[in-house]
C-alpha positions in Angstrom: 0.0 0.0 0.0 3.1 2.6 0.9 4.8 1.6 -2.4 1.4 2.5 -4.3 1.3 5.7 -2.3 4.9 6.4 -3.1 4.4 5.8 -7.1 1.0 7.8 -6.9 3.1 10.7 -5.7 5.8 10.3 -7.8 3.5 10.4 -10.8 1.8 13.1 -9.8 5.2 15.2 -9.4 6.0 14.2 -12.8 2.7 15.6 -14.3 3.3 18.8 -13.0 6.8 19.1 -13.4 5.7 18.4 -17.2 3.4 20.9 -17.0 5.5 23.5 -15.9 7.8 22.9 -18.4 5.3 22.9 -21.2 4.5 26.2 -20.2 8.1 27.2 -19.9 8.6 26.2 -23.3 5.2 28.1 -24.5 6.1 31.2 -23.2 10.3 30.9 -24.2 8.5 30.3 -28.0 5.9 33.7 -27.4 9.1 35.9 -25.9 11.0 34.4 -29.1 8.3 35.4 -31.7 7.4 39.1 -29.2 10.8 40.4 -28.6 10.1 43.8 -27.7 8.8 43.2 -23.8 9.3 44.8 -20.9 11.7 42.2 -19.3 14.4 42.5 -22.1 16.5 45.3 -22.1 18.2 47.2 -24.8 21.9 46.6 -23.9 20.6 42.4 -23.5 19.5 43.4 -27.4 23.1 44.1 -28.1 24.3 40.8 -27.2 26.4 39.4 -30.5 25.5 42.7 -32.4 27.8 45.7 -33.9 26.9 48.9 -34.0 28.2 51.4 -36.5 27.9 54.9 -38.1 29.3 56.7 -41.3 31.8 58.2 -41.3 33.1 57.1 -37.9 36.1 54.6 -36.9 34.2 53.6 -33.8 31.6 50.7 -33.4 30.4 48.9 -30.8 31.2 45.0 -30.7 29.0 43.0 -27.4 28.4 46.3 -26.5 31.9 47.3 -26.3 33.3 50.7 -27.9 36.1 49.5 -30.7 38.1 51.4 -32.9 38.0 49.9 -36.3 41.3 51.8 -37.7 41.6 54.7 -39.8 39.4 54.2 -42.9 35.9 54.9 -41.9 32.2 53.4 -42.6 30.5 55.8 -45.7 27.3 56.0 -47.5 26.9 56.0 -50.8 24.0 55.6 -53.1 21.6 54.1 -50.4 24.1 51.6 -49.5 26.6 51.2 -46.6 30.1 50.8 -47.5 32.7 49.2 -44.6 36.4 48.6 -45.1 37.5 44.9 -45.5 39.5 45.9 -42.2 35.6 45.8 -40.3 35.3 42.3 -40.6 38.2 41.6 -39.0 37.8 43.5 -36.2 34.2 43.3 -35.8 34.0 39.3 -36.3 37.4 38.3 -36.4 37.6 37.2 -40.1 40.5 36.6 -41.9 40.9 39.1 -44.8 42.8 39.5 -48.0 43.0 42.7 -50.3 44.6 42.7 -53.9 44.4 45.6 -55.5 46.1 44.8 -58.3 43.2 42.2 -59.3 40.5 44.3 -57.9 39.5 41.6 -55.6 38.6 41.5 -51.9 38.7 38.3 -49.7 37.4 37.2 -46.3 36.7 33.7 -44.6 34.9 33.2 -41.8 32.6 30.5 -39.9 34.0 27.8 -42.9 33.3 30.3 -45.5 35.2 32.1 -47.6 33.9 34.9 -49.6 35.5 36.8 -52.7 34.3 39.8 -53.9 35.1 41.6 -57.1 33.6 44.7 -58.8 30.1 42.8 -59.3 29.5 40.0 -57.6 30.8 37.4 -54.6 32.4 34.4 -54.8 31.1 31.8 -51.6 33.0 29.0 -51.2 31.7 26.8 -48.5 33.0 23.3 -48.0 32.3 21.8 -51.4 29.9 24.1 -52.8 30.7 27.3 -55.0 28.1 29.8 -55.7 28.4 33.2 -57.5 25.9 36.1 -56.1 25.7 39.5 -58.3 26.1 42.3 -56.1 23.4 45.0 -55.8 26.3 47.6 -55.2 29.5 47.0 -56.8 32.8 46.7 -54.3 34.6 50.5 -54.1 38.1 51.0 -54.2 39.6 54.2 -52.3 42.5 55.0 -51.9 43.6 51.5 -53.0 41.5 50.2 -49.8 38.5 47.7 -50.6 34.9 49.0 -49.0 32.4 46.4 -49.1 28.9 46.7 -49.1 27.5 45.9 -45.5 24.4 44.8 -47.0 25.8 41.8 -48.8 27.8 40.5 -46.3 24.4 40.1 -44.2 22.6 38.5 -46.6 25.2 36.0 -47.1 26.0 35.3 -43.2 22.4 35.6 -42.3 22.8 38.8 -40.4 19.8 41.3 -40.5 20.1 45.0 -40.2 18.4 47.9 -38.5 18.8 51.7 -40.0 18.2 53.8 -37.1 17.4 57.4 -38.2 19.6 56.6 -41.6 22.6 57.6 -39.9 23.0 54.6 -37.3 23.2 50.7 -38.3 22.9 47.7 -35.6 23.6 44.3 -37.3 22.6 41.3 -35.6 22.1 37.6 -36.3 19.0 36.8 -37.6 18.2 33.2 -35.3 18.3 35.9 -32.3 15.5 37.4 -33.8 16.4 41.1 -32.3 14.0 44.1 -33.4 13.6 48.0 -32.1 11.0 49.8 -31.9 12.3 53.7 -32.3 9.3 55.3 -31.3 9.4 53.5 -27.4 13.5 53.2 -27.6 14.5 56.5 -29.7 16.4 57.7 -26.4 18.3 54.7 -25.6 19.2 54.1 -29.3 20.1 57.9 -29.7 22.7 57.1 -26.2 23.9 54.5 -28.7 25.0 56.5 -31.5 26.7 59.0 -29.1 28.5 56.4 -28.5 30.0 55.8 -31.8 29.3 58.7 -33.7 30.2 61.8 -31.3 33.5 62.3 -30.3 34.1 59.1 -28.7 37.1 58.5 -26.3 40.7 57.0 -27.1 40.5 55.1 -24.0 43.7 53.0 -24.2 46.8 53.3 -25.6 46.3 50.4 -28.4 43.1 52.2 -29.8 45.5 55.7 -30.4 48.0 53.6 -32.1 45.3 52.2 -34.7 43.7 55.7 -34.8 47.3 57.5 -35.8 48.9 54.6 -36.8 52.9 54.8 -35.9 53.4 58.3 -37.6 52.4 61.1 -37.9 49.7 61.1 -40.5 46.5 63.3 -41.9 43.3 61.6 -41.9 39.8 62.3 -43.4 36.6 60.6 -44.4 37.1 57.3 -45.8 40.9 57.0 -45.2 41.1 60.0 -48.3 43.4 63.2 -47.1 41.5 66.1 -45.8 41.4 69.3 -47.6 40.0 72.4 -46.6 38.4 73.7 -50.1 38.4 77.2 -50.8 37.3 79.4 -53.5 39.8 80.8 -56.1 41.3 84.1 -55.2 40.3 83.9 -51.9 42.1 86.6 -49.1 44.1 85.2 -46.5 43.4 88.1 -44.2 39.4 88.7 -43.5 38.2 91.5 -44.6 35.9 92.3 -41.3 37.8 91.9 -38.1 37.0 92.3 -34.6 40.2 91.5 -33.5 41.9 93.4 -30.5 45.2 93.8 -29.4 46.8 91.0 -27.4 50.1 92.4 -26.8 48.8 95.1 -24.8 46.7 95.9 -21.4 45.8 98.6 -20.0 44.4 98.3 -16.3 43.3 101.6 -14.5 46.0 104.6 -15.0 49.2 102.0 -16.0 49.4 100.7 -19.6 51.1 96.8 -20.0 52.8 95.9 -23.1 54.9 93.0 -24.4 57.7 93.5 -26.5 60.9 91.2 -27.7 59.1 89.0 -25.0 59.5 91.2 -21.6 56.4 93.0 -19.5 57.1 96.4 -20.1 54.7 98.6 -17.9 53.9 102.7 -18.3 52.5 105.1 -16.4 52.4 107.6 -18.9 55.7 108.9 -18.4 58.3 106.4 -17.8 58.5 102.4 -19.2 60.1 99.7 -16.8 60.5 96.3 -17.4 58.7 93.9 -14.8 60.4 90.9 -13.5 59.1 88.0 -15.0 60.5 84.2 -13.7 63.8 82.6 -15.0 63.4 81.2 -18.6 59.5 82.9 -19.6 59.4 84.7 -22.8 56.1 86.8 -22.6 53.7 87.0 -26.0 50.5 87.7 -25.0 49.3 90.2 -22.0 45.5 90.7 -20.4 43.7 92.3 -17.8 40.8 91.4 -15.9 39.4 92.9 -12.1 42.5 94.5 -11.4 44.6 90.9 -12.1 47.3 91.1 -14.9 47.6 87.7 -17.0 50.6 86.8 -18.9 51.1 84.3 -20.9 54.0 82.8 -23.1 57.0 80.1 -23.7 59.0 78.8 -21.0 62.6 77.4 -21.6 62.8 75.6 -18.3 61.7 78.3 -16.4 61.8 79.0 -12.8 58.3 79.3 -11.0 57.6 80.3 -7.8 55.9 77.9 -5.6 53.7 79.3 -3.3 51.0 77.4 -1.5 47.7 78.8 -2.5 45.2 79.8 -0.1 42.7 82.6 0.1 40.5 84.5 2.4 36.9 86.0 2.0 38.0 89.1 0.4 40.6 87.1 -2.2 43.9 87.6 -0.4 46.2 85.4 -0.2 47.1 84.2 3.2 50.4 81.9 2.8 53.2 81.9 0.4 56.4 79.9 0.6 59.7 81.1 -0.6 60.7 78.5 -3.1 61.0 77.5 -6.8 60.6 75.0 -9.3 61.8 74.0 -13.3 59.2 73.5 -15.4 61.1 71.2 -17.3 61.5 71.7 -21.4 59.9 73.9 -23.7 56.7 74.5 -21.8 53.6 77.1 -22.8 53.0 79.6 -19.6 50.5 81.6 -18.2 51.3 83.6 -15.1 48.8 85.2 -12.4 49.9 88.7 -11.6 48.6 90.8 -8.7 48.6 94.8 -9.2 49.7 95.6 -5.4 52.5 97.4 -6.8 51.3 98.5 -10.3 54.8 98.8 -11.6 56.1 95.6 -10.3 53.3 93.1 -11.0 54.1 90.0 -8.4 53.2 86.0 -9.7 50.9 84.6 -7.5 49.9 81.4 -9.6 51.0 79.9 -12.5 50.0 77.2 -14.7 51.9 75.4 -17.8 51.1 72.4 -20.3 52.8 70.5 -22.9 52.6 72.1 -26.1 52.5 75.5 -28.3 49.5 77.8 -27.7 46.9 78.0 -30.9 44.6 80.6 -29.9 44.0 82.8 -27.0 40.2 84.4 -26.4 39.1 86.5 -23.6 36.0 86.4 -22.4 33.9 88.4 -19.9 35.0 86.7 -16.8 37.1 83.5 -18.6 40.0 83.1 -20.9 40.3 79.9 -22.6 43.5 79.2 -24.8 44.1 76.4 -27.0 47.5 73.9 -27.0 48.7 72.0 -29.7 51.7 68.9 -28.9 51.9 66.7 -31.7 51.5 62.7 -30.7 55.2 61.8 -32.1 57.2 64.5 -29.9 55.0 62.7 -27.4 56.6 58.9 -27.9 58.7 58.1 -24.9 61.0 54.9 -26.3 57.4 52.6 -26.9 55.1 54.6 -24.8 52.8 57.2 -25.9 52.9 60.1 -23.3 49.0 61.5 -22.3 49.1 65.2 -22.5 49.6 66.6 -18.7 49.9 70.4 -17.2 50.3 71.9 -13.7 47.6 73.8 -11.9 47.8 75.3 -8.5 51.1 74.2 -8.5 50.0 70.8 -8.9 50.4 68.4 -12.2 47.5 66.7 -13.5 47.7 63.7 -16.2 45.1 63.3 -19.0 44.5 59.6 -19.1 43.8 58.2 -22.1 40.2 57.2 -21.2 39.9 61.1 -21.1 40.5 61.9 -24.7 38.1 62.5 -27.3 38.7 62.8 -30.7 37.1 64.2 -34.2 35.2 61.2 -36.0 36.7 62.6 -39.2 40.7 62.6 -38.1 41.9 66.0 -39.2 45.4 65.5 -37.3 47.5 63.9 -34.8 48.4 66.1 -32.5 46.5 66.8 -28.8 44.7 69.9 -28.7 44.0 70.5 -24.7 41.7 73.7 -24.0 41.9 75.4 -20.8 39.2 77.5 -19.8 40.3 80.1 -16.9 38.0 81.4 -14.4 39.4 85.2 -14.1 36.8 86.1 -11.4 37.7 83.4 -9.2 41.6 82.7 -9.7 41.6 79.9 -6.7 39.7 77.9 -8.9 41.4 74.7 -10.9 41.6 75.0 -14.3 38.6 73.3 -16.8 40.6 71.4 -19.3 39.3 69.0 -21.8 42.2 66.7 -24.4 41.2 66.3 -28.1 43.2 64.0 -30.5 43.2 65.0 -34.3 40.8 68.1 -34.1 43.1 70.4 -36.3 42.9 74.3 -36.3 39.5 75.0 -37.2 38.0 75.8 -33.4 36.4 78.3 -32.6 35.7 79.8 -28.7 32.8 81.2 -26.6 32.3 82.0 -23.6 32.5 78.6 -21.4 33.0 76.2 -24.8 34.7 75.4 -27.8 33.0 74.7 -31.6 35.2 72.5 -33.7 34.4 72.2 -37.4 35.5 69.5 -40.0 35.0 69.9 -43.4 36.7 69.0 -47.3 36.3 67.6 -50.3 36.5 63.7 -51.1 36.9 62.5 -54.3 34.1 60.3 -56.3 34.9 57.0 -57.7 35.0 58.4 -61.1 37.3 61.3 -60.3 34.9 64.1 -59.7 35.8 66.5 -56.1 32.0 66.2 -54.7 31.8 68.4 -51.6 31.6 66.9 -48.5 29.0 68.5 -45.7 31.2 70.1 -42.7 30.2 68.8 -39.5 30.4 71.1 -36.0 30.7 70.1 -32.3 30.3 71.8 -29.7 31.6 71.0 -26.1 30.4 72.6 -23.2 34.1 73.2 -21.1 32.4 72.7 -17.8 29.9 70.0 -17.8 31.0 68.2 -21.1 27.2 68.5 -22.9 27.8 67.9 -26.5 26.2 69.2 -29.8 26.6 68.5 -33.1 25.2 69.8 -36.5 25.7 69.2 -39.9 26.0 71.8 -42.8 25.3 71.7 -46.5 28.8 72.9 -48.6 32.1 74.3 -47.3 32.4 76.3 -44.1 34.1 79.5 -44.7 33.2 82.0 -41.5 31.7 81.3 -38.4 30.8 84.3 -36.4 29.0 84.6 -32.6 25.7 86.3 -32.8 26.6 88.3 -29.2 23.3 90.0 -29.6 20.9 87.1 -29.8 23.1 84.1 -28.6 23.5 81.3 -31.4 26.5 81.6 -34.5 25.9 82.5 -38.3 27.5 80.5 -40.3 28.6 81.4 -44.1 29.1 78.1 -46.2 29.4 77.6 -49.9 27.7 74.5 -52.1 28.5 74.2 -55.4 29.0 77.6 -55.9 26.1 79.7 -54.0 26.8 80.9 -51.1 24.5 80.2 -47.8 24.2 82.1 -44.7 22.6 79.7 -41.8 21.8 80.7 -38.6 22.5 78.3 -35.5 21.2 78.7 -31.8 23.2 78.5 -28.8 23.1 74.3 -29.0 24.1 74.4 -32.8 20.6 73.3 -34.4 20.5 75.0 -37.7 17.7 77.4 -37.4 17.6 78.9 -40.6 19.3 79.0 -44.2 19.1 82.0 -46.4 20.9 81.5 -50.4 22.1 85.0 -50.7 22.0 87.0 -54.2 26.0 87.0 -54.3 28.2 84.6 -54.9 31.9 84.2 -53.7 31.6 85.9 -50.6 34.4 84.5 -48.0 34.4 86.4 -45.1 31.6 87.2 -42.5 31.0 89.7 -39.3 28.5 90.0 -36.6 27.6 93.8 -35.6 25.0 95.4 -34.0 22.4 92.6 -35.5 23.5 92.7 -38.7 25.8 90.2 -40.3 28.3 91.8 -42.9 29.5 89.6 -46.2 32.6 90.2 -48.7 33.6 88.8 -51.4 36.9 87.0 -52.3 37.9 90.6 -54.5 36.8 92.9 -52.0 34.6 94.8 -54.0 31.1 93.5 -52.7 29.6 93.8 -49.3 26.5 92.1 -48.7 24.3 92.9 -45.6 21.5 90.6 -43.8 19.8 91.9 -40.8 19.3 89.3 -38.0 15.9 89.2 -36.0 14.9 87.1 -32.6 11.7 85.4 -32.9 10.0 82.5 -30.6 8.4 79.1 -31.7 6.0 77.4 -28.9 8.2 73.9 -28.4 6.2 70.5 -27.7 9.2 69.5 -26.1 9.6 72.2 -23.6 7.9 74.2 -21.4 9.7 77.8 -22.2 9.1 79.2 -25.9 12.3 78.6 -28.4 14.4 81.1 -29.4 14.7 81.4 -33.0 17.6 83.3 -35.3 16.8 84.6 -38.4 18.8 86.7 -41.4 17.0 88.9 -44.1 19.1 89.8 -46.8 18.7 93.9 -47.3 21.0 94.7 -50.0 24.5 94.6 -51.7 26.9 97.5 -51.7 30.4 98.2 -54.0 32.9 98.9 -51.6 34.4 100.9 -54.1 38.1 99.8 -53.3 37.1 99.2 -49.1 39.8 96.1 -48.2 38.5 96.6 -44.3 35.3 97.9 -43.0 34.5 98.3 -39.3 30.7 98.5 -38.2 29.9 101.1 -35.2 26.0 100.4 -35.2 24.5 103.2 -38.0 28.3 104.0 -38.9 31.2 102.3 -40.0 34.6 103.4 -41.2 36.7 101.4 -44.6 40.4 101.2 -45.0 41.4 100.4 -49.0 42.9 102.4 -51.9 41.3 105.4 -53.9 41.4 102.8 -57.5 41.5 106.0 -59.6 44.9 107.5 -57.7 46.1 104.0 -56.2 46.9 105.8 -52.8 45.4 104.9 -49.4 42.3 106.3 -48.5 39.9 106.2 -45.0 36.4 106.7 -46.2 33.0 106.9 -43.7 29.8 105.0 -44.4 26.2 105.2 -42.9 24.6 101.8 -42.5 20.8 101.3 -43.0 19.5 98.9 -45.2 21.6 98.8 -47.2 25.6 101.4 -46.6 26.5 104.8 -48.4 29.7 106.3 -48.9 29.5 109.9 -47.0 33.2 110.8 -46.7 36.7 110.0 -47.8 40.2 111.3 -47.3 43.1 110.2 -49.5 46.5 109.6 -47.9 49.6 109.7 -49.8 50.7 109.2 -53.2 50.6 106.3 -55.9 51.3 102.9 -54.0 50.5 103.5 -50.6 48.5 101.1 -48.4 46.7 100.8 -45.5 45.9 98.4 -43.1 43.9 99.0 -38.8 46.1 98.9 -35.8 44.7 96.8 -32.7 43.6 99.1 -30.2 42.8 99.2 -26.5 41.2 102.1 -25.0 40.9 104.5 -27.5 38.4 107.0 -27.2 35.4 107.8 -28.9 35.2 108.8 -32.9 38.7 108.3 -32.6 40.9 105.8 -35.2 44.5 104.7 -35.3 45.8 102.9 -38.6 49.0 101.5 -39.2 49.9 103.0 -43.1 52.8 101.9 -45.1 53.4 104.7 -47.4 55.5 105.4 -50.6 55.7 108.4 -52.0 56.9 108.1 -55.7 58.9 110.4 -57.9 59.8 109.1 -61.5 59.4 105.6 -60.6 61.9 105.4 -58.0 60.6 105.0 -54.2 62.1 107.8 -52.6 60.5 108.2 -48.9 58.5 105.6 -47.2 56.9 106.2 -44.3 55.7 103.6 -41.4 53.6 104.1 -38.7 50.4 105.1 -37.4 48.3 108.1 -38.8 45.7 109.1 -36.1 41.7 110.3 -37.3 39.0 111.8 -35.3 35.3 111.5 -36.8 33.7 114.6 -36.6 29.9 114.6 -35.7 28.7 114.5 -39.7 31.1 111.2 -40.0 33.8 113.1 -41.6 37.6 111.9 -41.0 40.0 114.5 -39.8 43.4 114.0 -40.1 44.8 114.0 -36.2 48.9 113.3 -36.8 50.8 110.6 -36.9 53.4 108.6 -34.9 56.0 106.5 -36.3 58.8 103.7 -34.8 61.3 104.3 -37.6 65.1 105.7 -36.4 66.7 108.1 -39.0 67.2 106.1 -42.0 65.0 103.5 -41.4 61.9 103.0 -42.9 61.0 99.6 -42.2 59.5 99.3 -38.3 55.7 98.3 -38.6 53.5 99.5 -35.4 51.0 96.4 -34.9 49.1 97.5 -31.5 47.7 100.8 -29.8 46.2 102.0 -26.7 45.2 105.4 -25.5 45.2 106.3 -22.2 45.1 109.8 -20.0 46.0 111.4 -23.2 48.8 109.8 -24.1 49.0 107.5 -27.2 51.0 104.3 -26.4 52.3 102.1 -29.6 53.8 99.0 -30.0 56.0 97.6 -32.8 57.7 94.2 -32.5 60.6 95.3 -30.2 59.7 98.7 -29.6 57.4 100.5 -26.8 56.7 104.4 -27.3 54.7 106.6 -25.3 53.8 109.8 -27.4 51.8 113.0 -26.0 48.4 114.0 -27.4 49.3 117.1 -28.9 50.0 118.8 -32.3 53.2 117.2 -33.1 52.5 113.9 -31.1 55.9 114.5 -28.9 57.6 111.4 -27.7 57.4 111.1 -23.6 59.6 108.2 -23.7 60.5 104.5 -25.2 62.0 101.4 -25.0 64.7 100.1 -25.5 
């Protein structure tokens, strides 16, 4: 009786053990044929898949970031081209390229695959087959791309085109599918990930991104070319540029000159002491703090313990020095306690040759360039490093980002400064391969990539150029892409947001970007070959590559309601209002209803200032000819200079039969009188007896005194009739 008990039970265990397996089974083949549910995750979606974009030499492999080398993923006709080099990397195939023959080959899983200009070869145990190719095999720059497309259809992959910029390819028994409208945000996380200035992160991945020289990458493996239009200037037309070689901070004027401080009161120049090995190139002011910044040939620094009280003053210092080892870019901290002996109180250096310098309202952010092979220590490549608060600080490589289209090798490291609070650390971000082309605001940095690729059959196509944006102190990223060739990008100060001037194919475009780079508008202006671009006033001023043209666009502010967000956006746009001859104008400067041109008189060939009034459209009012046959003129950097009053550096000969007998070189100084008028002031030069040939790059005016600067000169000259020197130096 126990024993049939005991079977009973048994039995009955069994049953419902079956049961629950049956179920099991049921509901494994429903989650099989139902993949989007809430228990599977994206990343669990990932599993055995590789994410890639265009145009980028990251992809993600199991859900790990990989760098594929340095030819890149394009489009082309619909399709999606990868170099033979994915498959290796991506699946670990075994690939072959002949060039010669035109022929690409890859085995994998027992199957080797050959593909020529039309079809593939698949050789698989015994059997042989010949597929035609829906889009032939490309050769670039003697690398093979192949068409992603049939590589999945012959190793039973399937594909998913996210937004026709992302692709996820994954086995098809896994039976993996998205839905964008539920998973947009995760798969948009996804692409940042290989598309958006994705990380080094080791060593190994910068050798495959640079290779083991130094090289130039583009799109595609092809060398990247910045395109520009024939007969285009090298020096813009519209500048807002200011001095950089001179300061002037409440009654005392700071200059540097043959790389010393020099430092005026209006009557005598001194030189300031400056640590051990610093050649100064570049001087600013800010709150009553003096900034210098330069080379160091290991130089001596102070090191002095930084601390601070409530009202900024420093509390301890210790009396001791350290070598900043090799060459080194500097920027020194400089209290004014003693205005004629400025005194460091912290100092900063990095690795590298500064790029550009930018002050800001309360920030200056400069831009350092070390190239990755003066960075190779024996086998080891050297992260970029700098000191801070007396302190070094290493970039690791798991810090560095990088352009998706390689435009160099070398580091780029911005520095951001706070200048209201200078017992703050620096904000540094480390860039590999992002060239020259950056531009600064305020608390970030724009980069833009751009060039021209060549088509299969020979043809240059222009490429779109791409711009990022990177906020320097929380690291939020944009990016936007424009139709043509980039050739001025220019902060809109008035409304927030940049205007962009491109070309494409040869009509020029002005576009409008907000603050976050989203193109908010595109206007196809009436002129073509216009190269250079200005922001004043809310107005955007355009010339063309001969100078004779200006083209002006008013900008206006409107707001759209946004779905998305609770606050109205705020929306940039440009109206074109007429084209002007600048009538021989090389340089115009805007002053709101006014602005002022520098050029020649064509008719006498002589320099000439003229005055314009700026509506709608501009109108020559005035003009005042300087000079004889073959003069020139060019603007002088100022600082301080009063109002309706001009210097400009001249270079003038004045001719008699055919033989240049006098030249003179310096600065001639206008006032505007009050019907925009330009009267002749006087003029200071540089130039010893006998020597003609001293050029005055930079100006400031201060307590009626003018103060110039030349490349190893300092003057200080009296506002009077015959501008009388005060002093100079040396």
């Amino acid at each position: 009786m126990k024993n049939k008990i005991i079977l009973n039970i048994i039995l009955v265990y069994f049953i419902v053990v079956s049961i629950v397996l049956v179920l099991q089974l049921y509901s494994g083949s429903e989650d099989k044929d139902m993949p989007i549910t809430e228990t599977v995750k994206l990343v669990d979606k990932l599993n055995n898949s590789v994410v890639l974009c265009a145009d980028s030499p990251v992809m993600l492999v199991n859900k790990r970031q990989v760098i594929m080398g340095d030819q890149t993923p394009f489009k082309d006709k619909g399709s999606c081209y990868v170099p033979l080099g994915f498959f290796e990397t991506a699946y670990g195939a075994a690939v072959e390229d002949d060039f010669d023959k035109k022929q690409a080959t890859l085995r994998l899983d027992n199957t080797a695959v050959v593909f020529t200009a039309a079809e593939a070869r698949v050789i698989s145990n015994s059997n042989e087959k010949s597929i035609p190719l829906e889009s032939p095999v490309i050769y670039r720059n003697t690398y093979a791309y192949i068409p992603v497309e049939a590589f999945c259809d012959i190793f039973d992959k399937e594909i998913f085109d996210f937004d026709g910029k992302m692709l996820i390819i994954s086995p098809k028994s896994e039976n993996v599918a998205f839905d964008p409208a539920l998973e947009s945000e995760m798969l948009e996380d996804i692409e940042q990930q290989v598309n958006n200035l994705p990380l080094v992160m080791s060593e190994s991945n910068l050798r495959k991104l640079i290779g083991a020289k130094s090289a130039i990458f583009g799109i595609g493996g092809e060398h990247s070319v910045t395109q520009t239009s024939a007969g285009k200037a090298e020096r813009p037309v519209i500048s807002n540029s200011q001095s950089d070689r001179i300061a002037v901070a409440d009654d005392h004027v700071y200059a540097v000159c043959g790389g010393k401080l020099l430092v005026s009161d209006g009557s005598v120049i001194k030189e300031a002491e400056l640590p051990y090995g610093f050649s100064a190139d570049f001087v600013t002011v800010y709150d009553g703090r003096l900034f210098v910044a330069g080379q160091g040939e290991n130089a001596i620094m102070p090191v002095t313990e930084m601390t601070f009280d409530e009202n900024d003053a420093e509390q301890t210092r210790t009396q001791s020095s350290v070598v900043a080892k090799g060459t080194k870019f500097c920027l020194l901290y400089c209290d004014l306690e003693d205005k004629m002996q400025p005194r460091v109180r912290r100092w900063f250096y990095a690795d590298g040759e500064a790029v550009q310098k930018q002050l800001f309202e309360n920030s200056l952010s400069i831009t350092v360039k070390k190239s990755v092979s003066e960075l190779l220590n024996g086998d080891v490549y050297s992260a970029p490093e700098y000191c801070d608060l007396n302190k070094t600080t290493a970039f690791g490589f798991d810090e560095i980002k990088y352009m998706t289209q390689m435009l160099d090798s070398a580091y780029t490291v911005i520095y951001r400064f706070d200048l209201a609070d200078v017992s703050k650390k620096a904000d540094a971000d480390a860039f590999l391969g992002v060239g020259d082309d950056i531009t600064l605001a305020q608390n970030s940095a724009v980069f833009y990539a751009q060039g021209t690729m060549p088509s299969e059959n020979g043809v240059v196509v222009n490429k779109v150029t791409d711009l990022y944006k990177i906020n320097l102190i929380n690291g939020a990223y944009a990016h936007e892409k424009l139709n043509g060739v980039l050739l001025a990008l220019n902060r809109i100060k008035e409304y927030g947001g940049y205007a962009a001037l491109a070309e494409n194919s040869g009509r020029s475009i002005l576009y409008t970007l907000s603050d976050s780079l989203s193109a908010d508008n595109k206007l196809d202006l009436s002129v073509q070959g216009l190269v250079n671009a200005s922001c004043e006033g809310g107005s955007v001023y355009l010339t063309d590559a001969s100078k004779g043209n200006m083209l002006i666009a008013t900008l206006s502010q409107v707001y759209e309601e946004d779905e998305s967000s609770e606050e109205p956006r705020t929306v940039i746009s440009a109206q074109e209002k007429g084209v002007i001859a600048l009538d021989g104008v090389e340089y115009i400067r805007p002053y709101e209803t006014t602005a002022v041109g520098l050029g020649k008189n064509k008719e006498l060939d002589n320099a000439e200032i003229s005055m314009w009034a700026l509506k709608d459209s501009a109108v020559k009012t005035a003009a005042d000819s300087i000079g004889e046959a073959g003069s020139s003129i060019s603007p002088v950097r100022t600082k301080n200079i009063a109002d309706g009053e001009m210097l400009f550096d001249l270079s003038l000969f004045v001719k008699e039969n055919d033989v240049p007998a006098e030249k003179y070189n310096g600065v001639y100084i206008y006032n505007v009188s009050e019907n925009n008028t330009p009267v002749f002031k006087g003029r200071i030069t540089h130039n010893d007896e006998g020597r003609t040939d001293v050029t005055i790059t930079d100006a400031a005016y201060l307590n009626e005194r003018y103060f110039t600067l030349s490349e190893n000169k300092f003057a200080v000259n009296a506002d009077d009739a015959e501008m009388t020197r005060i002093a100079s130096y040396p």
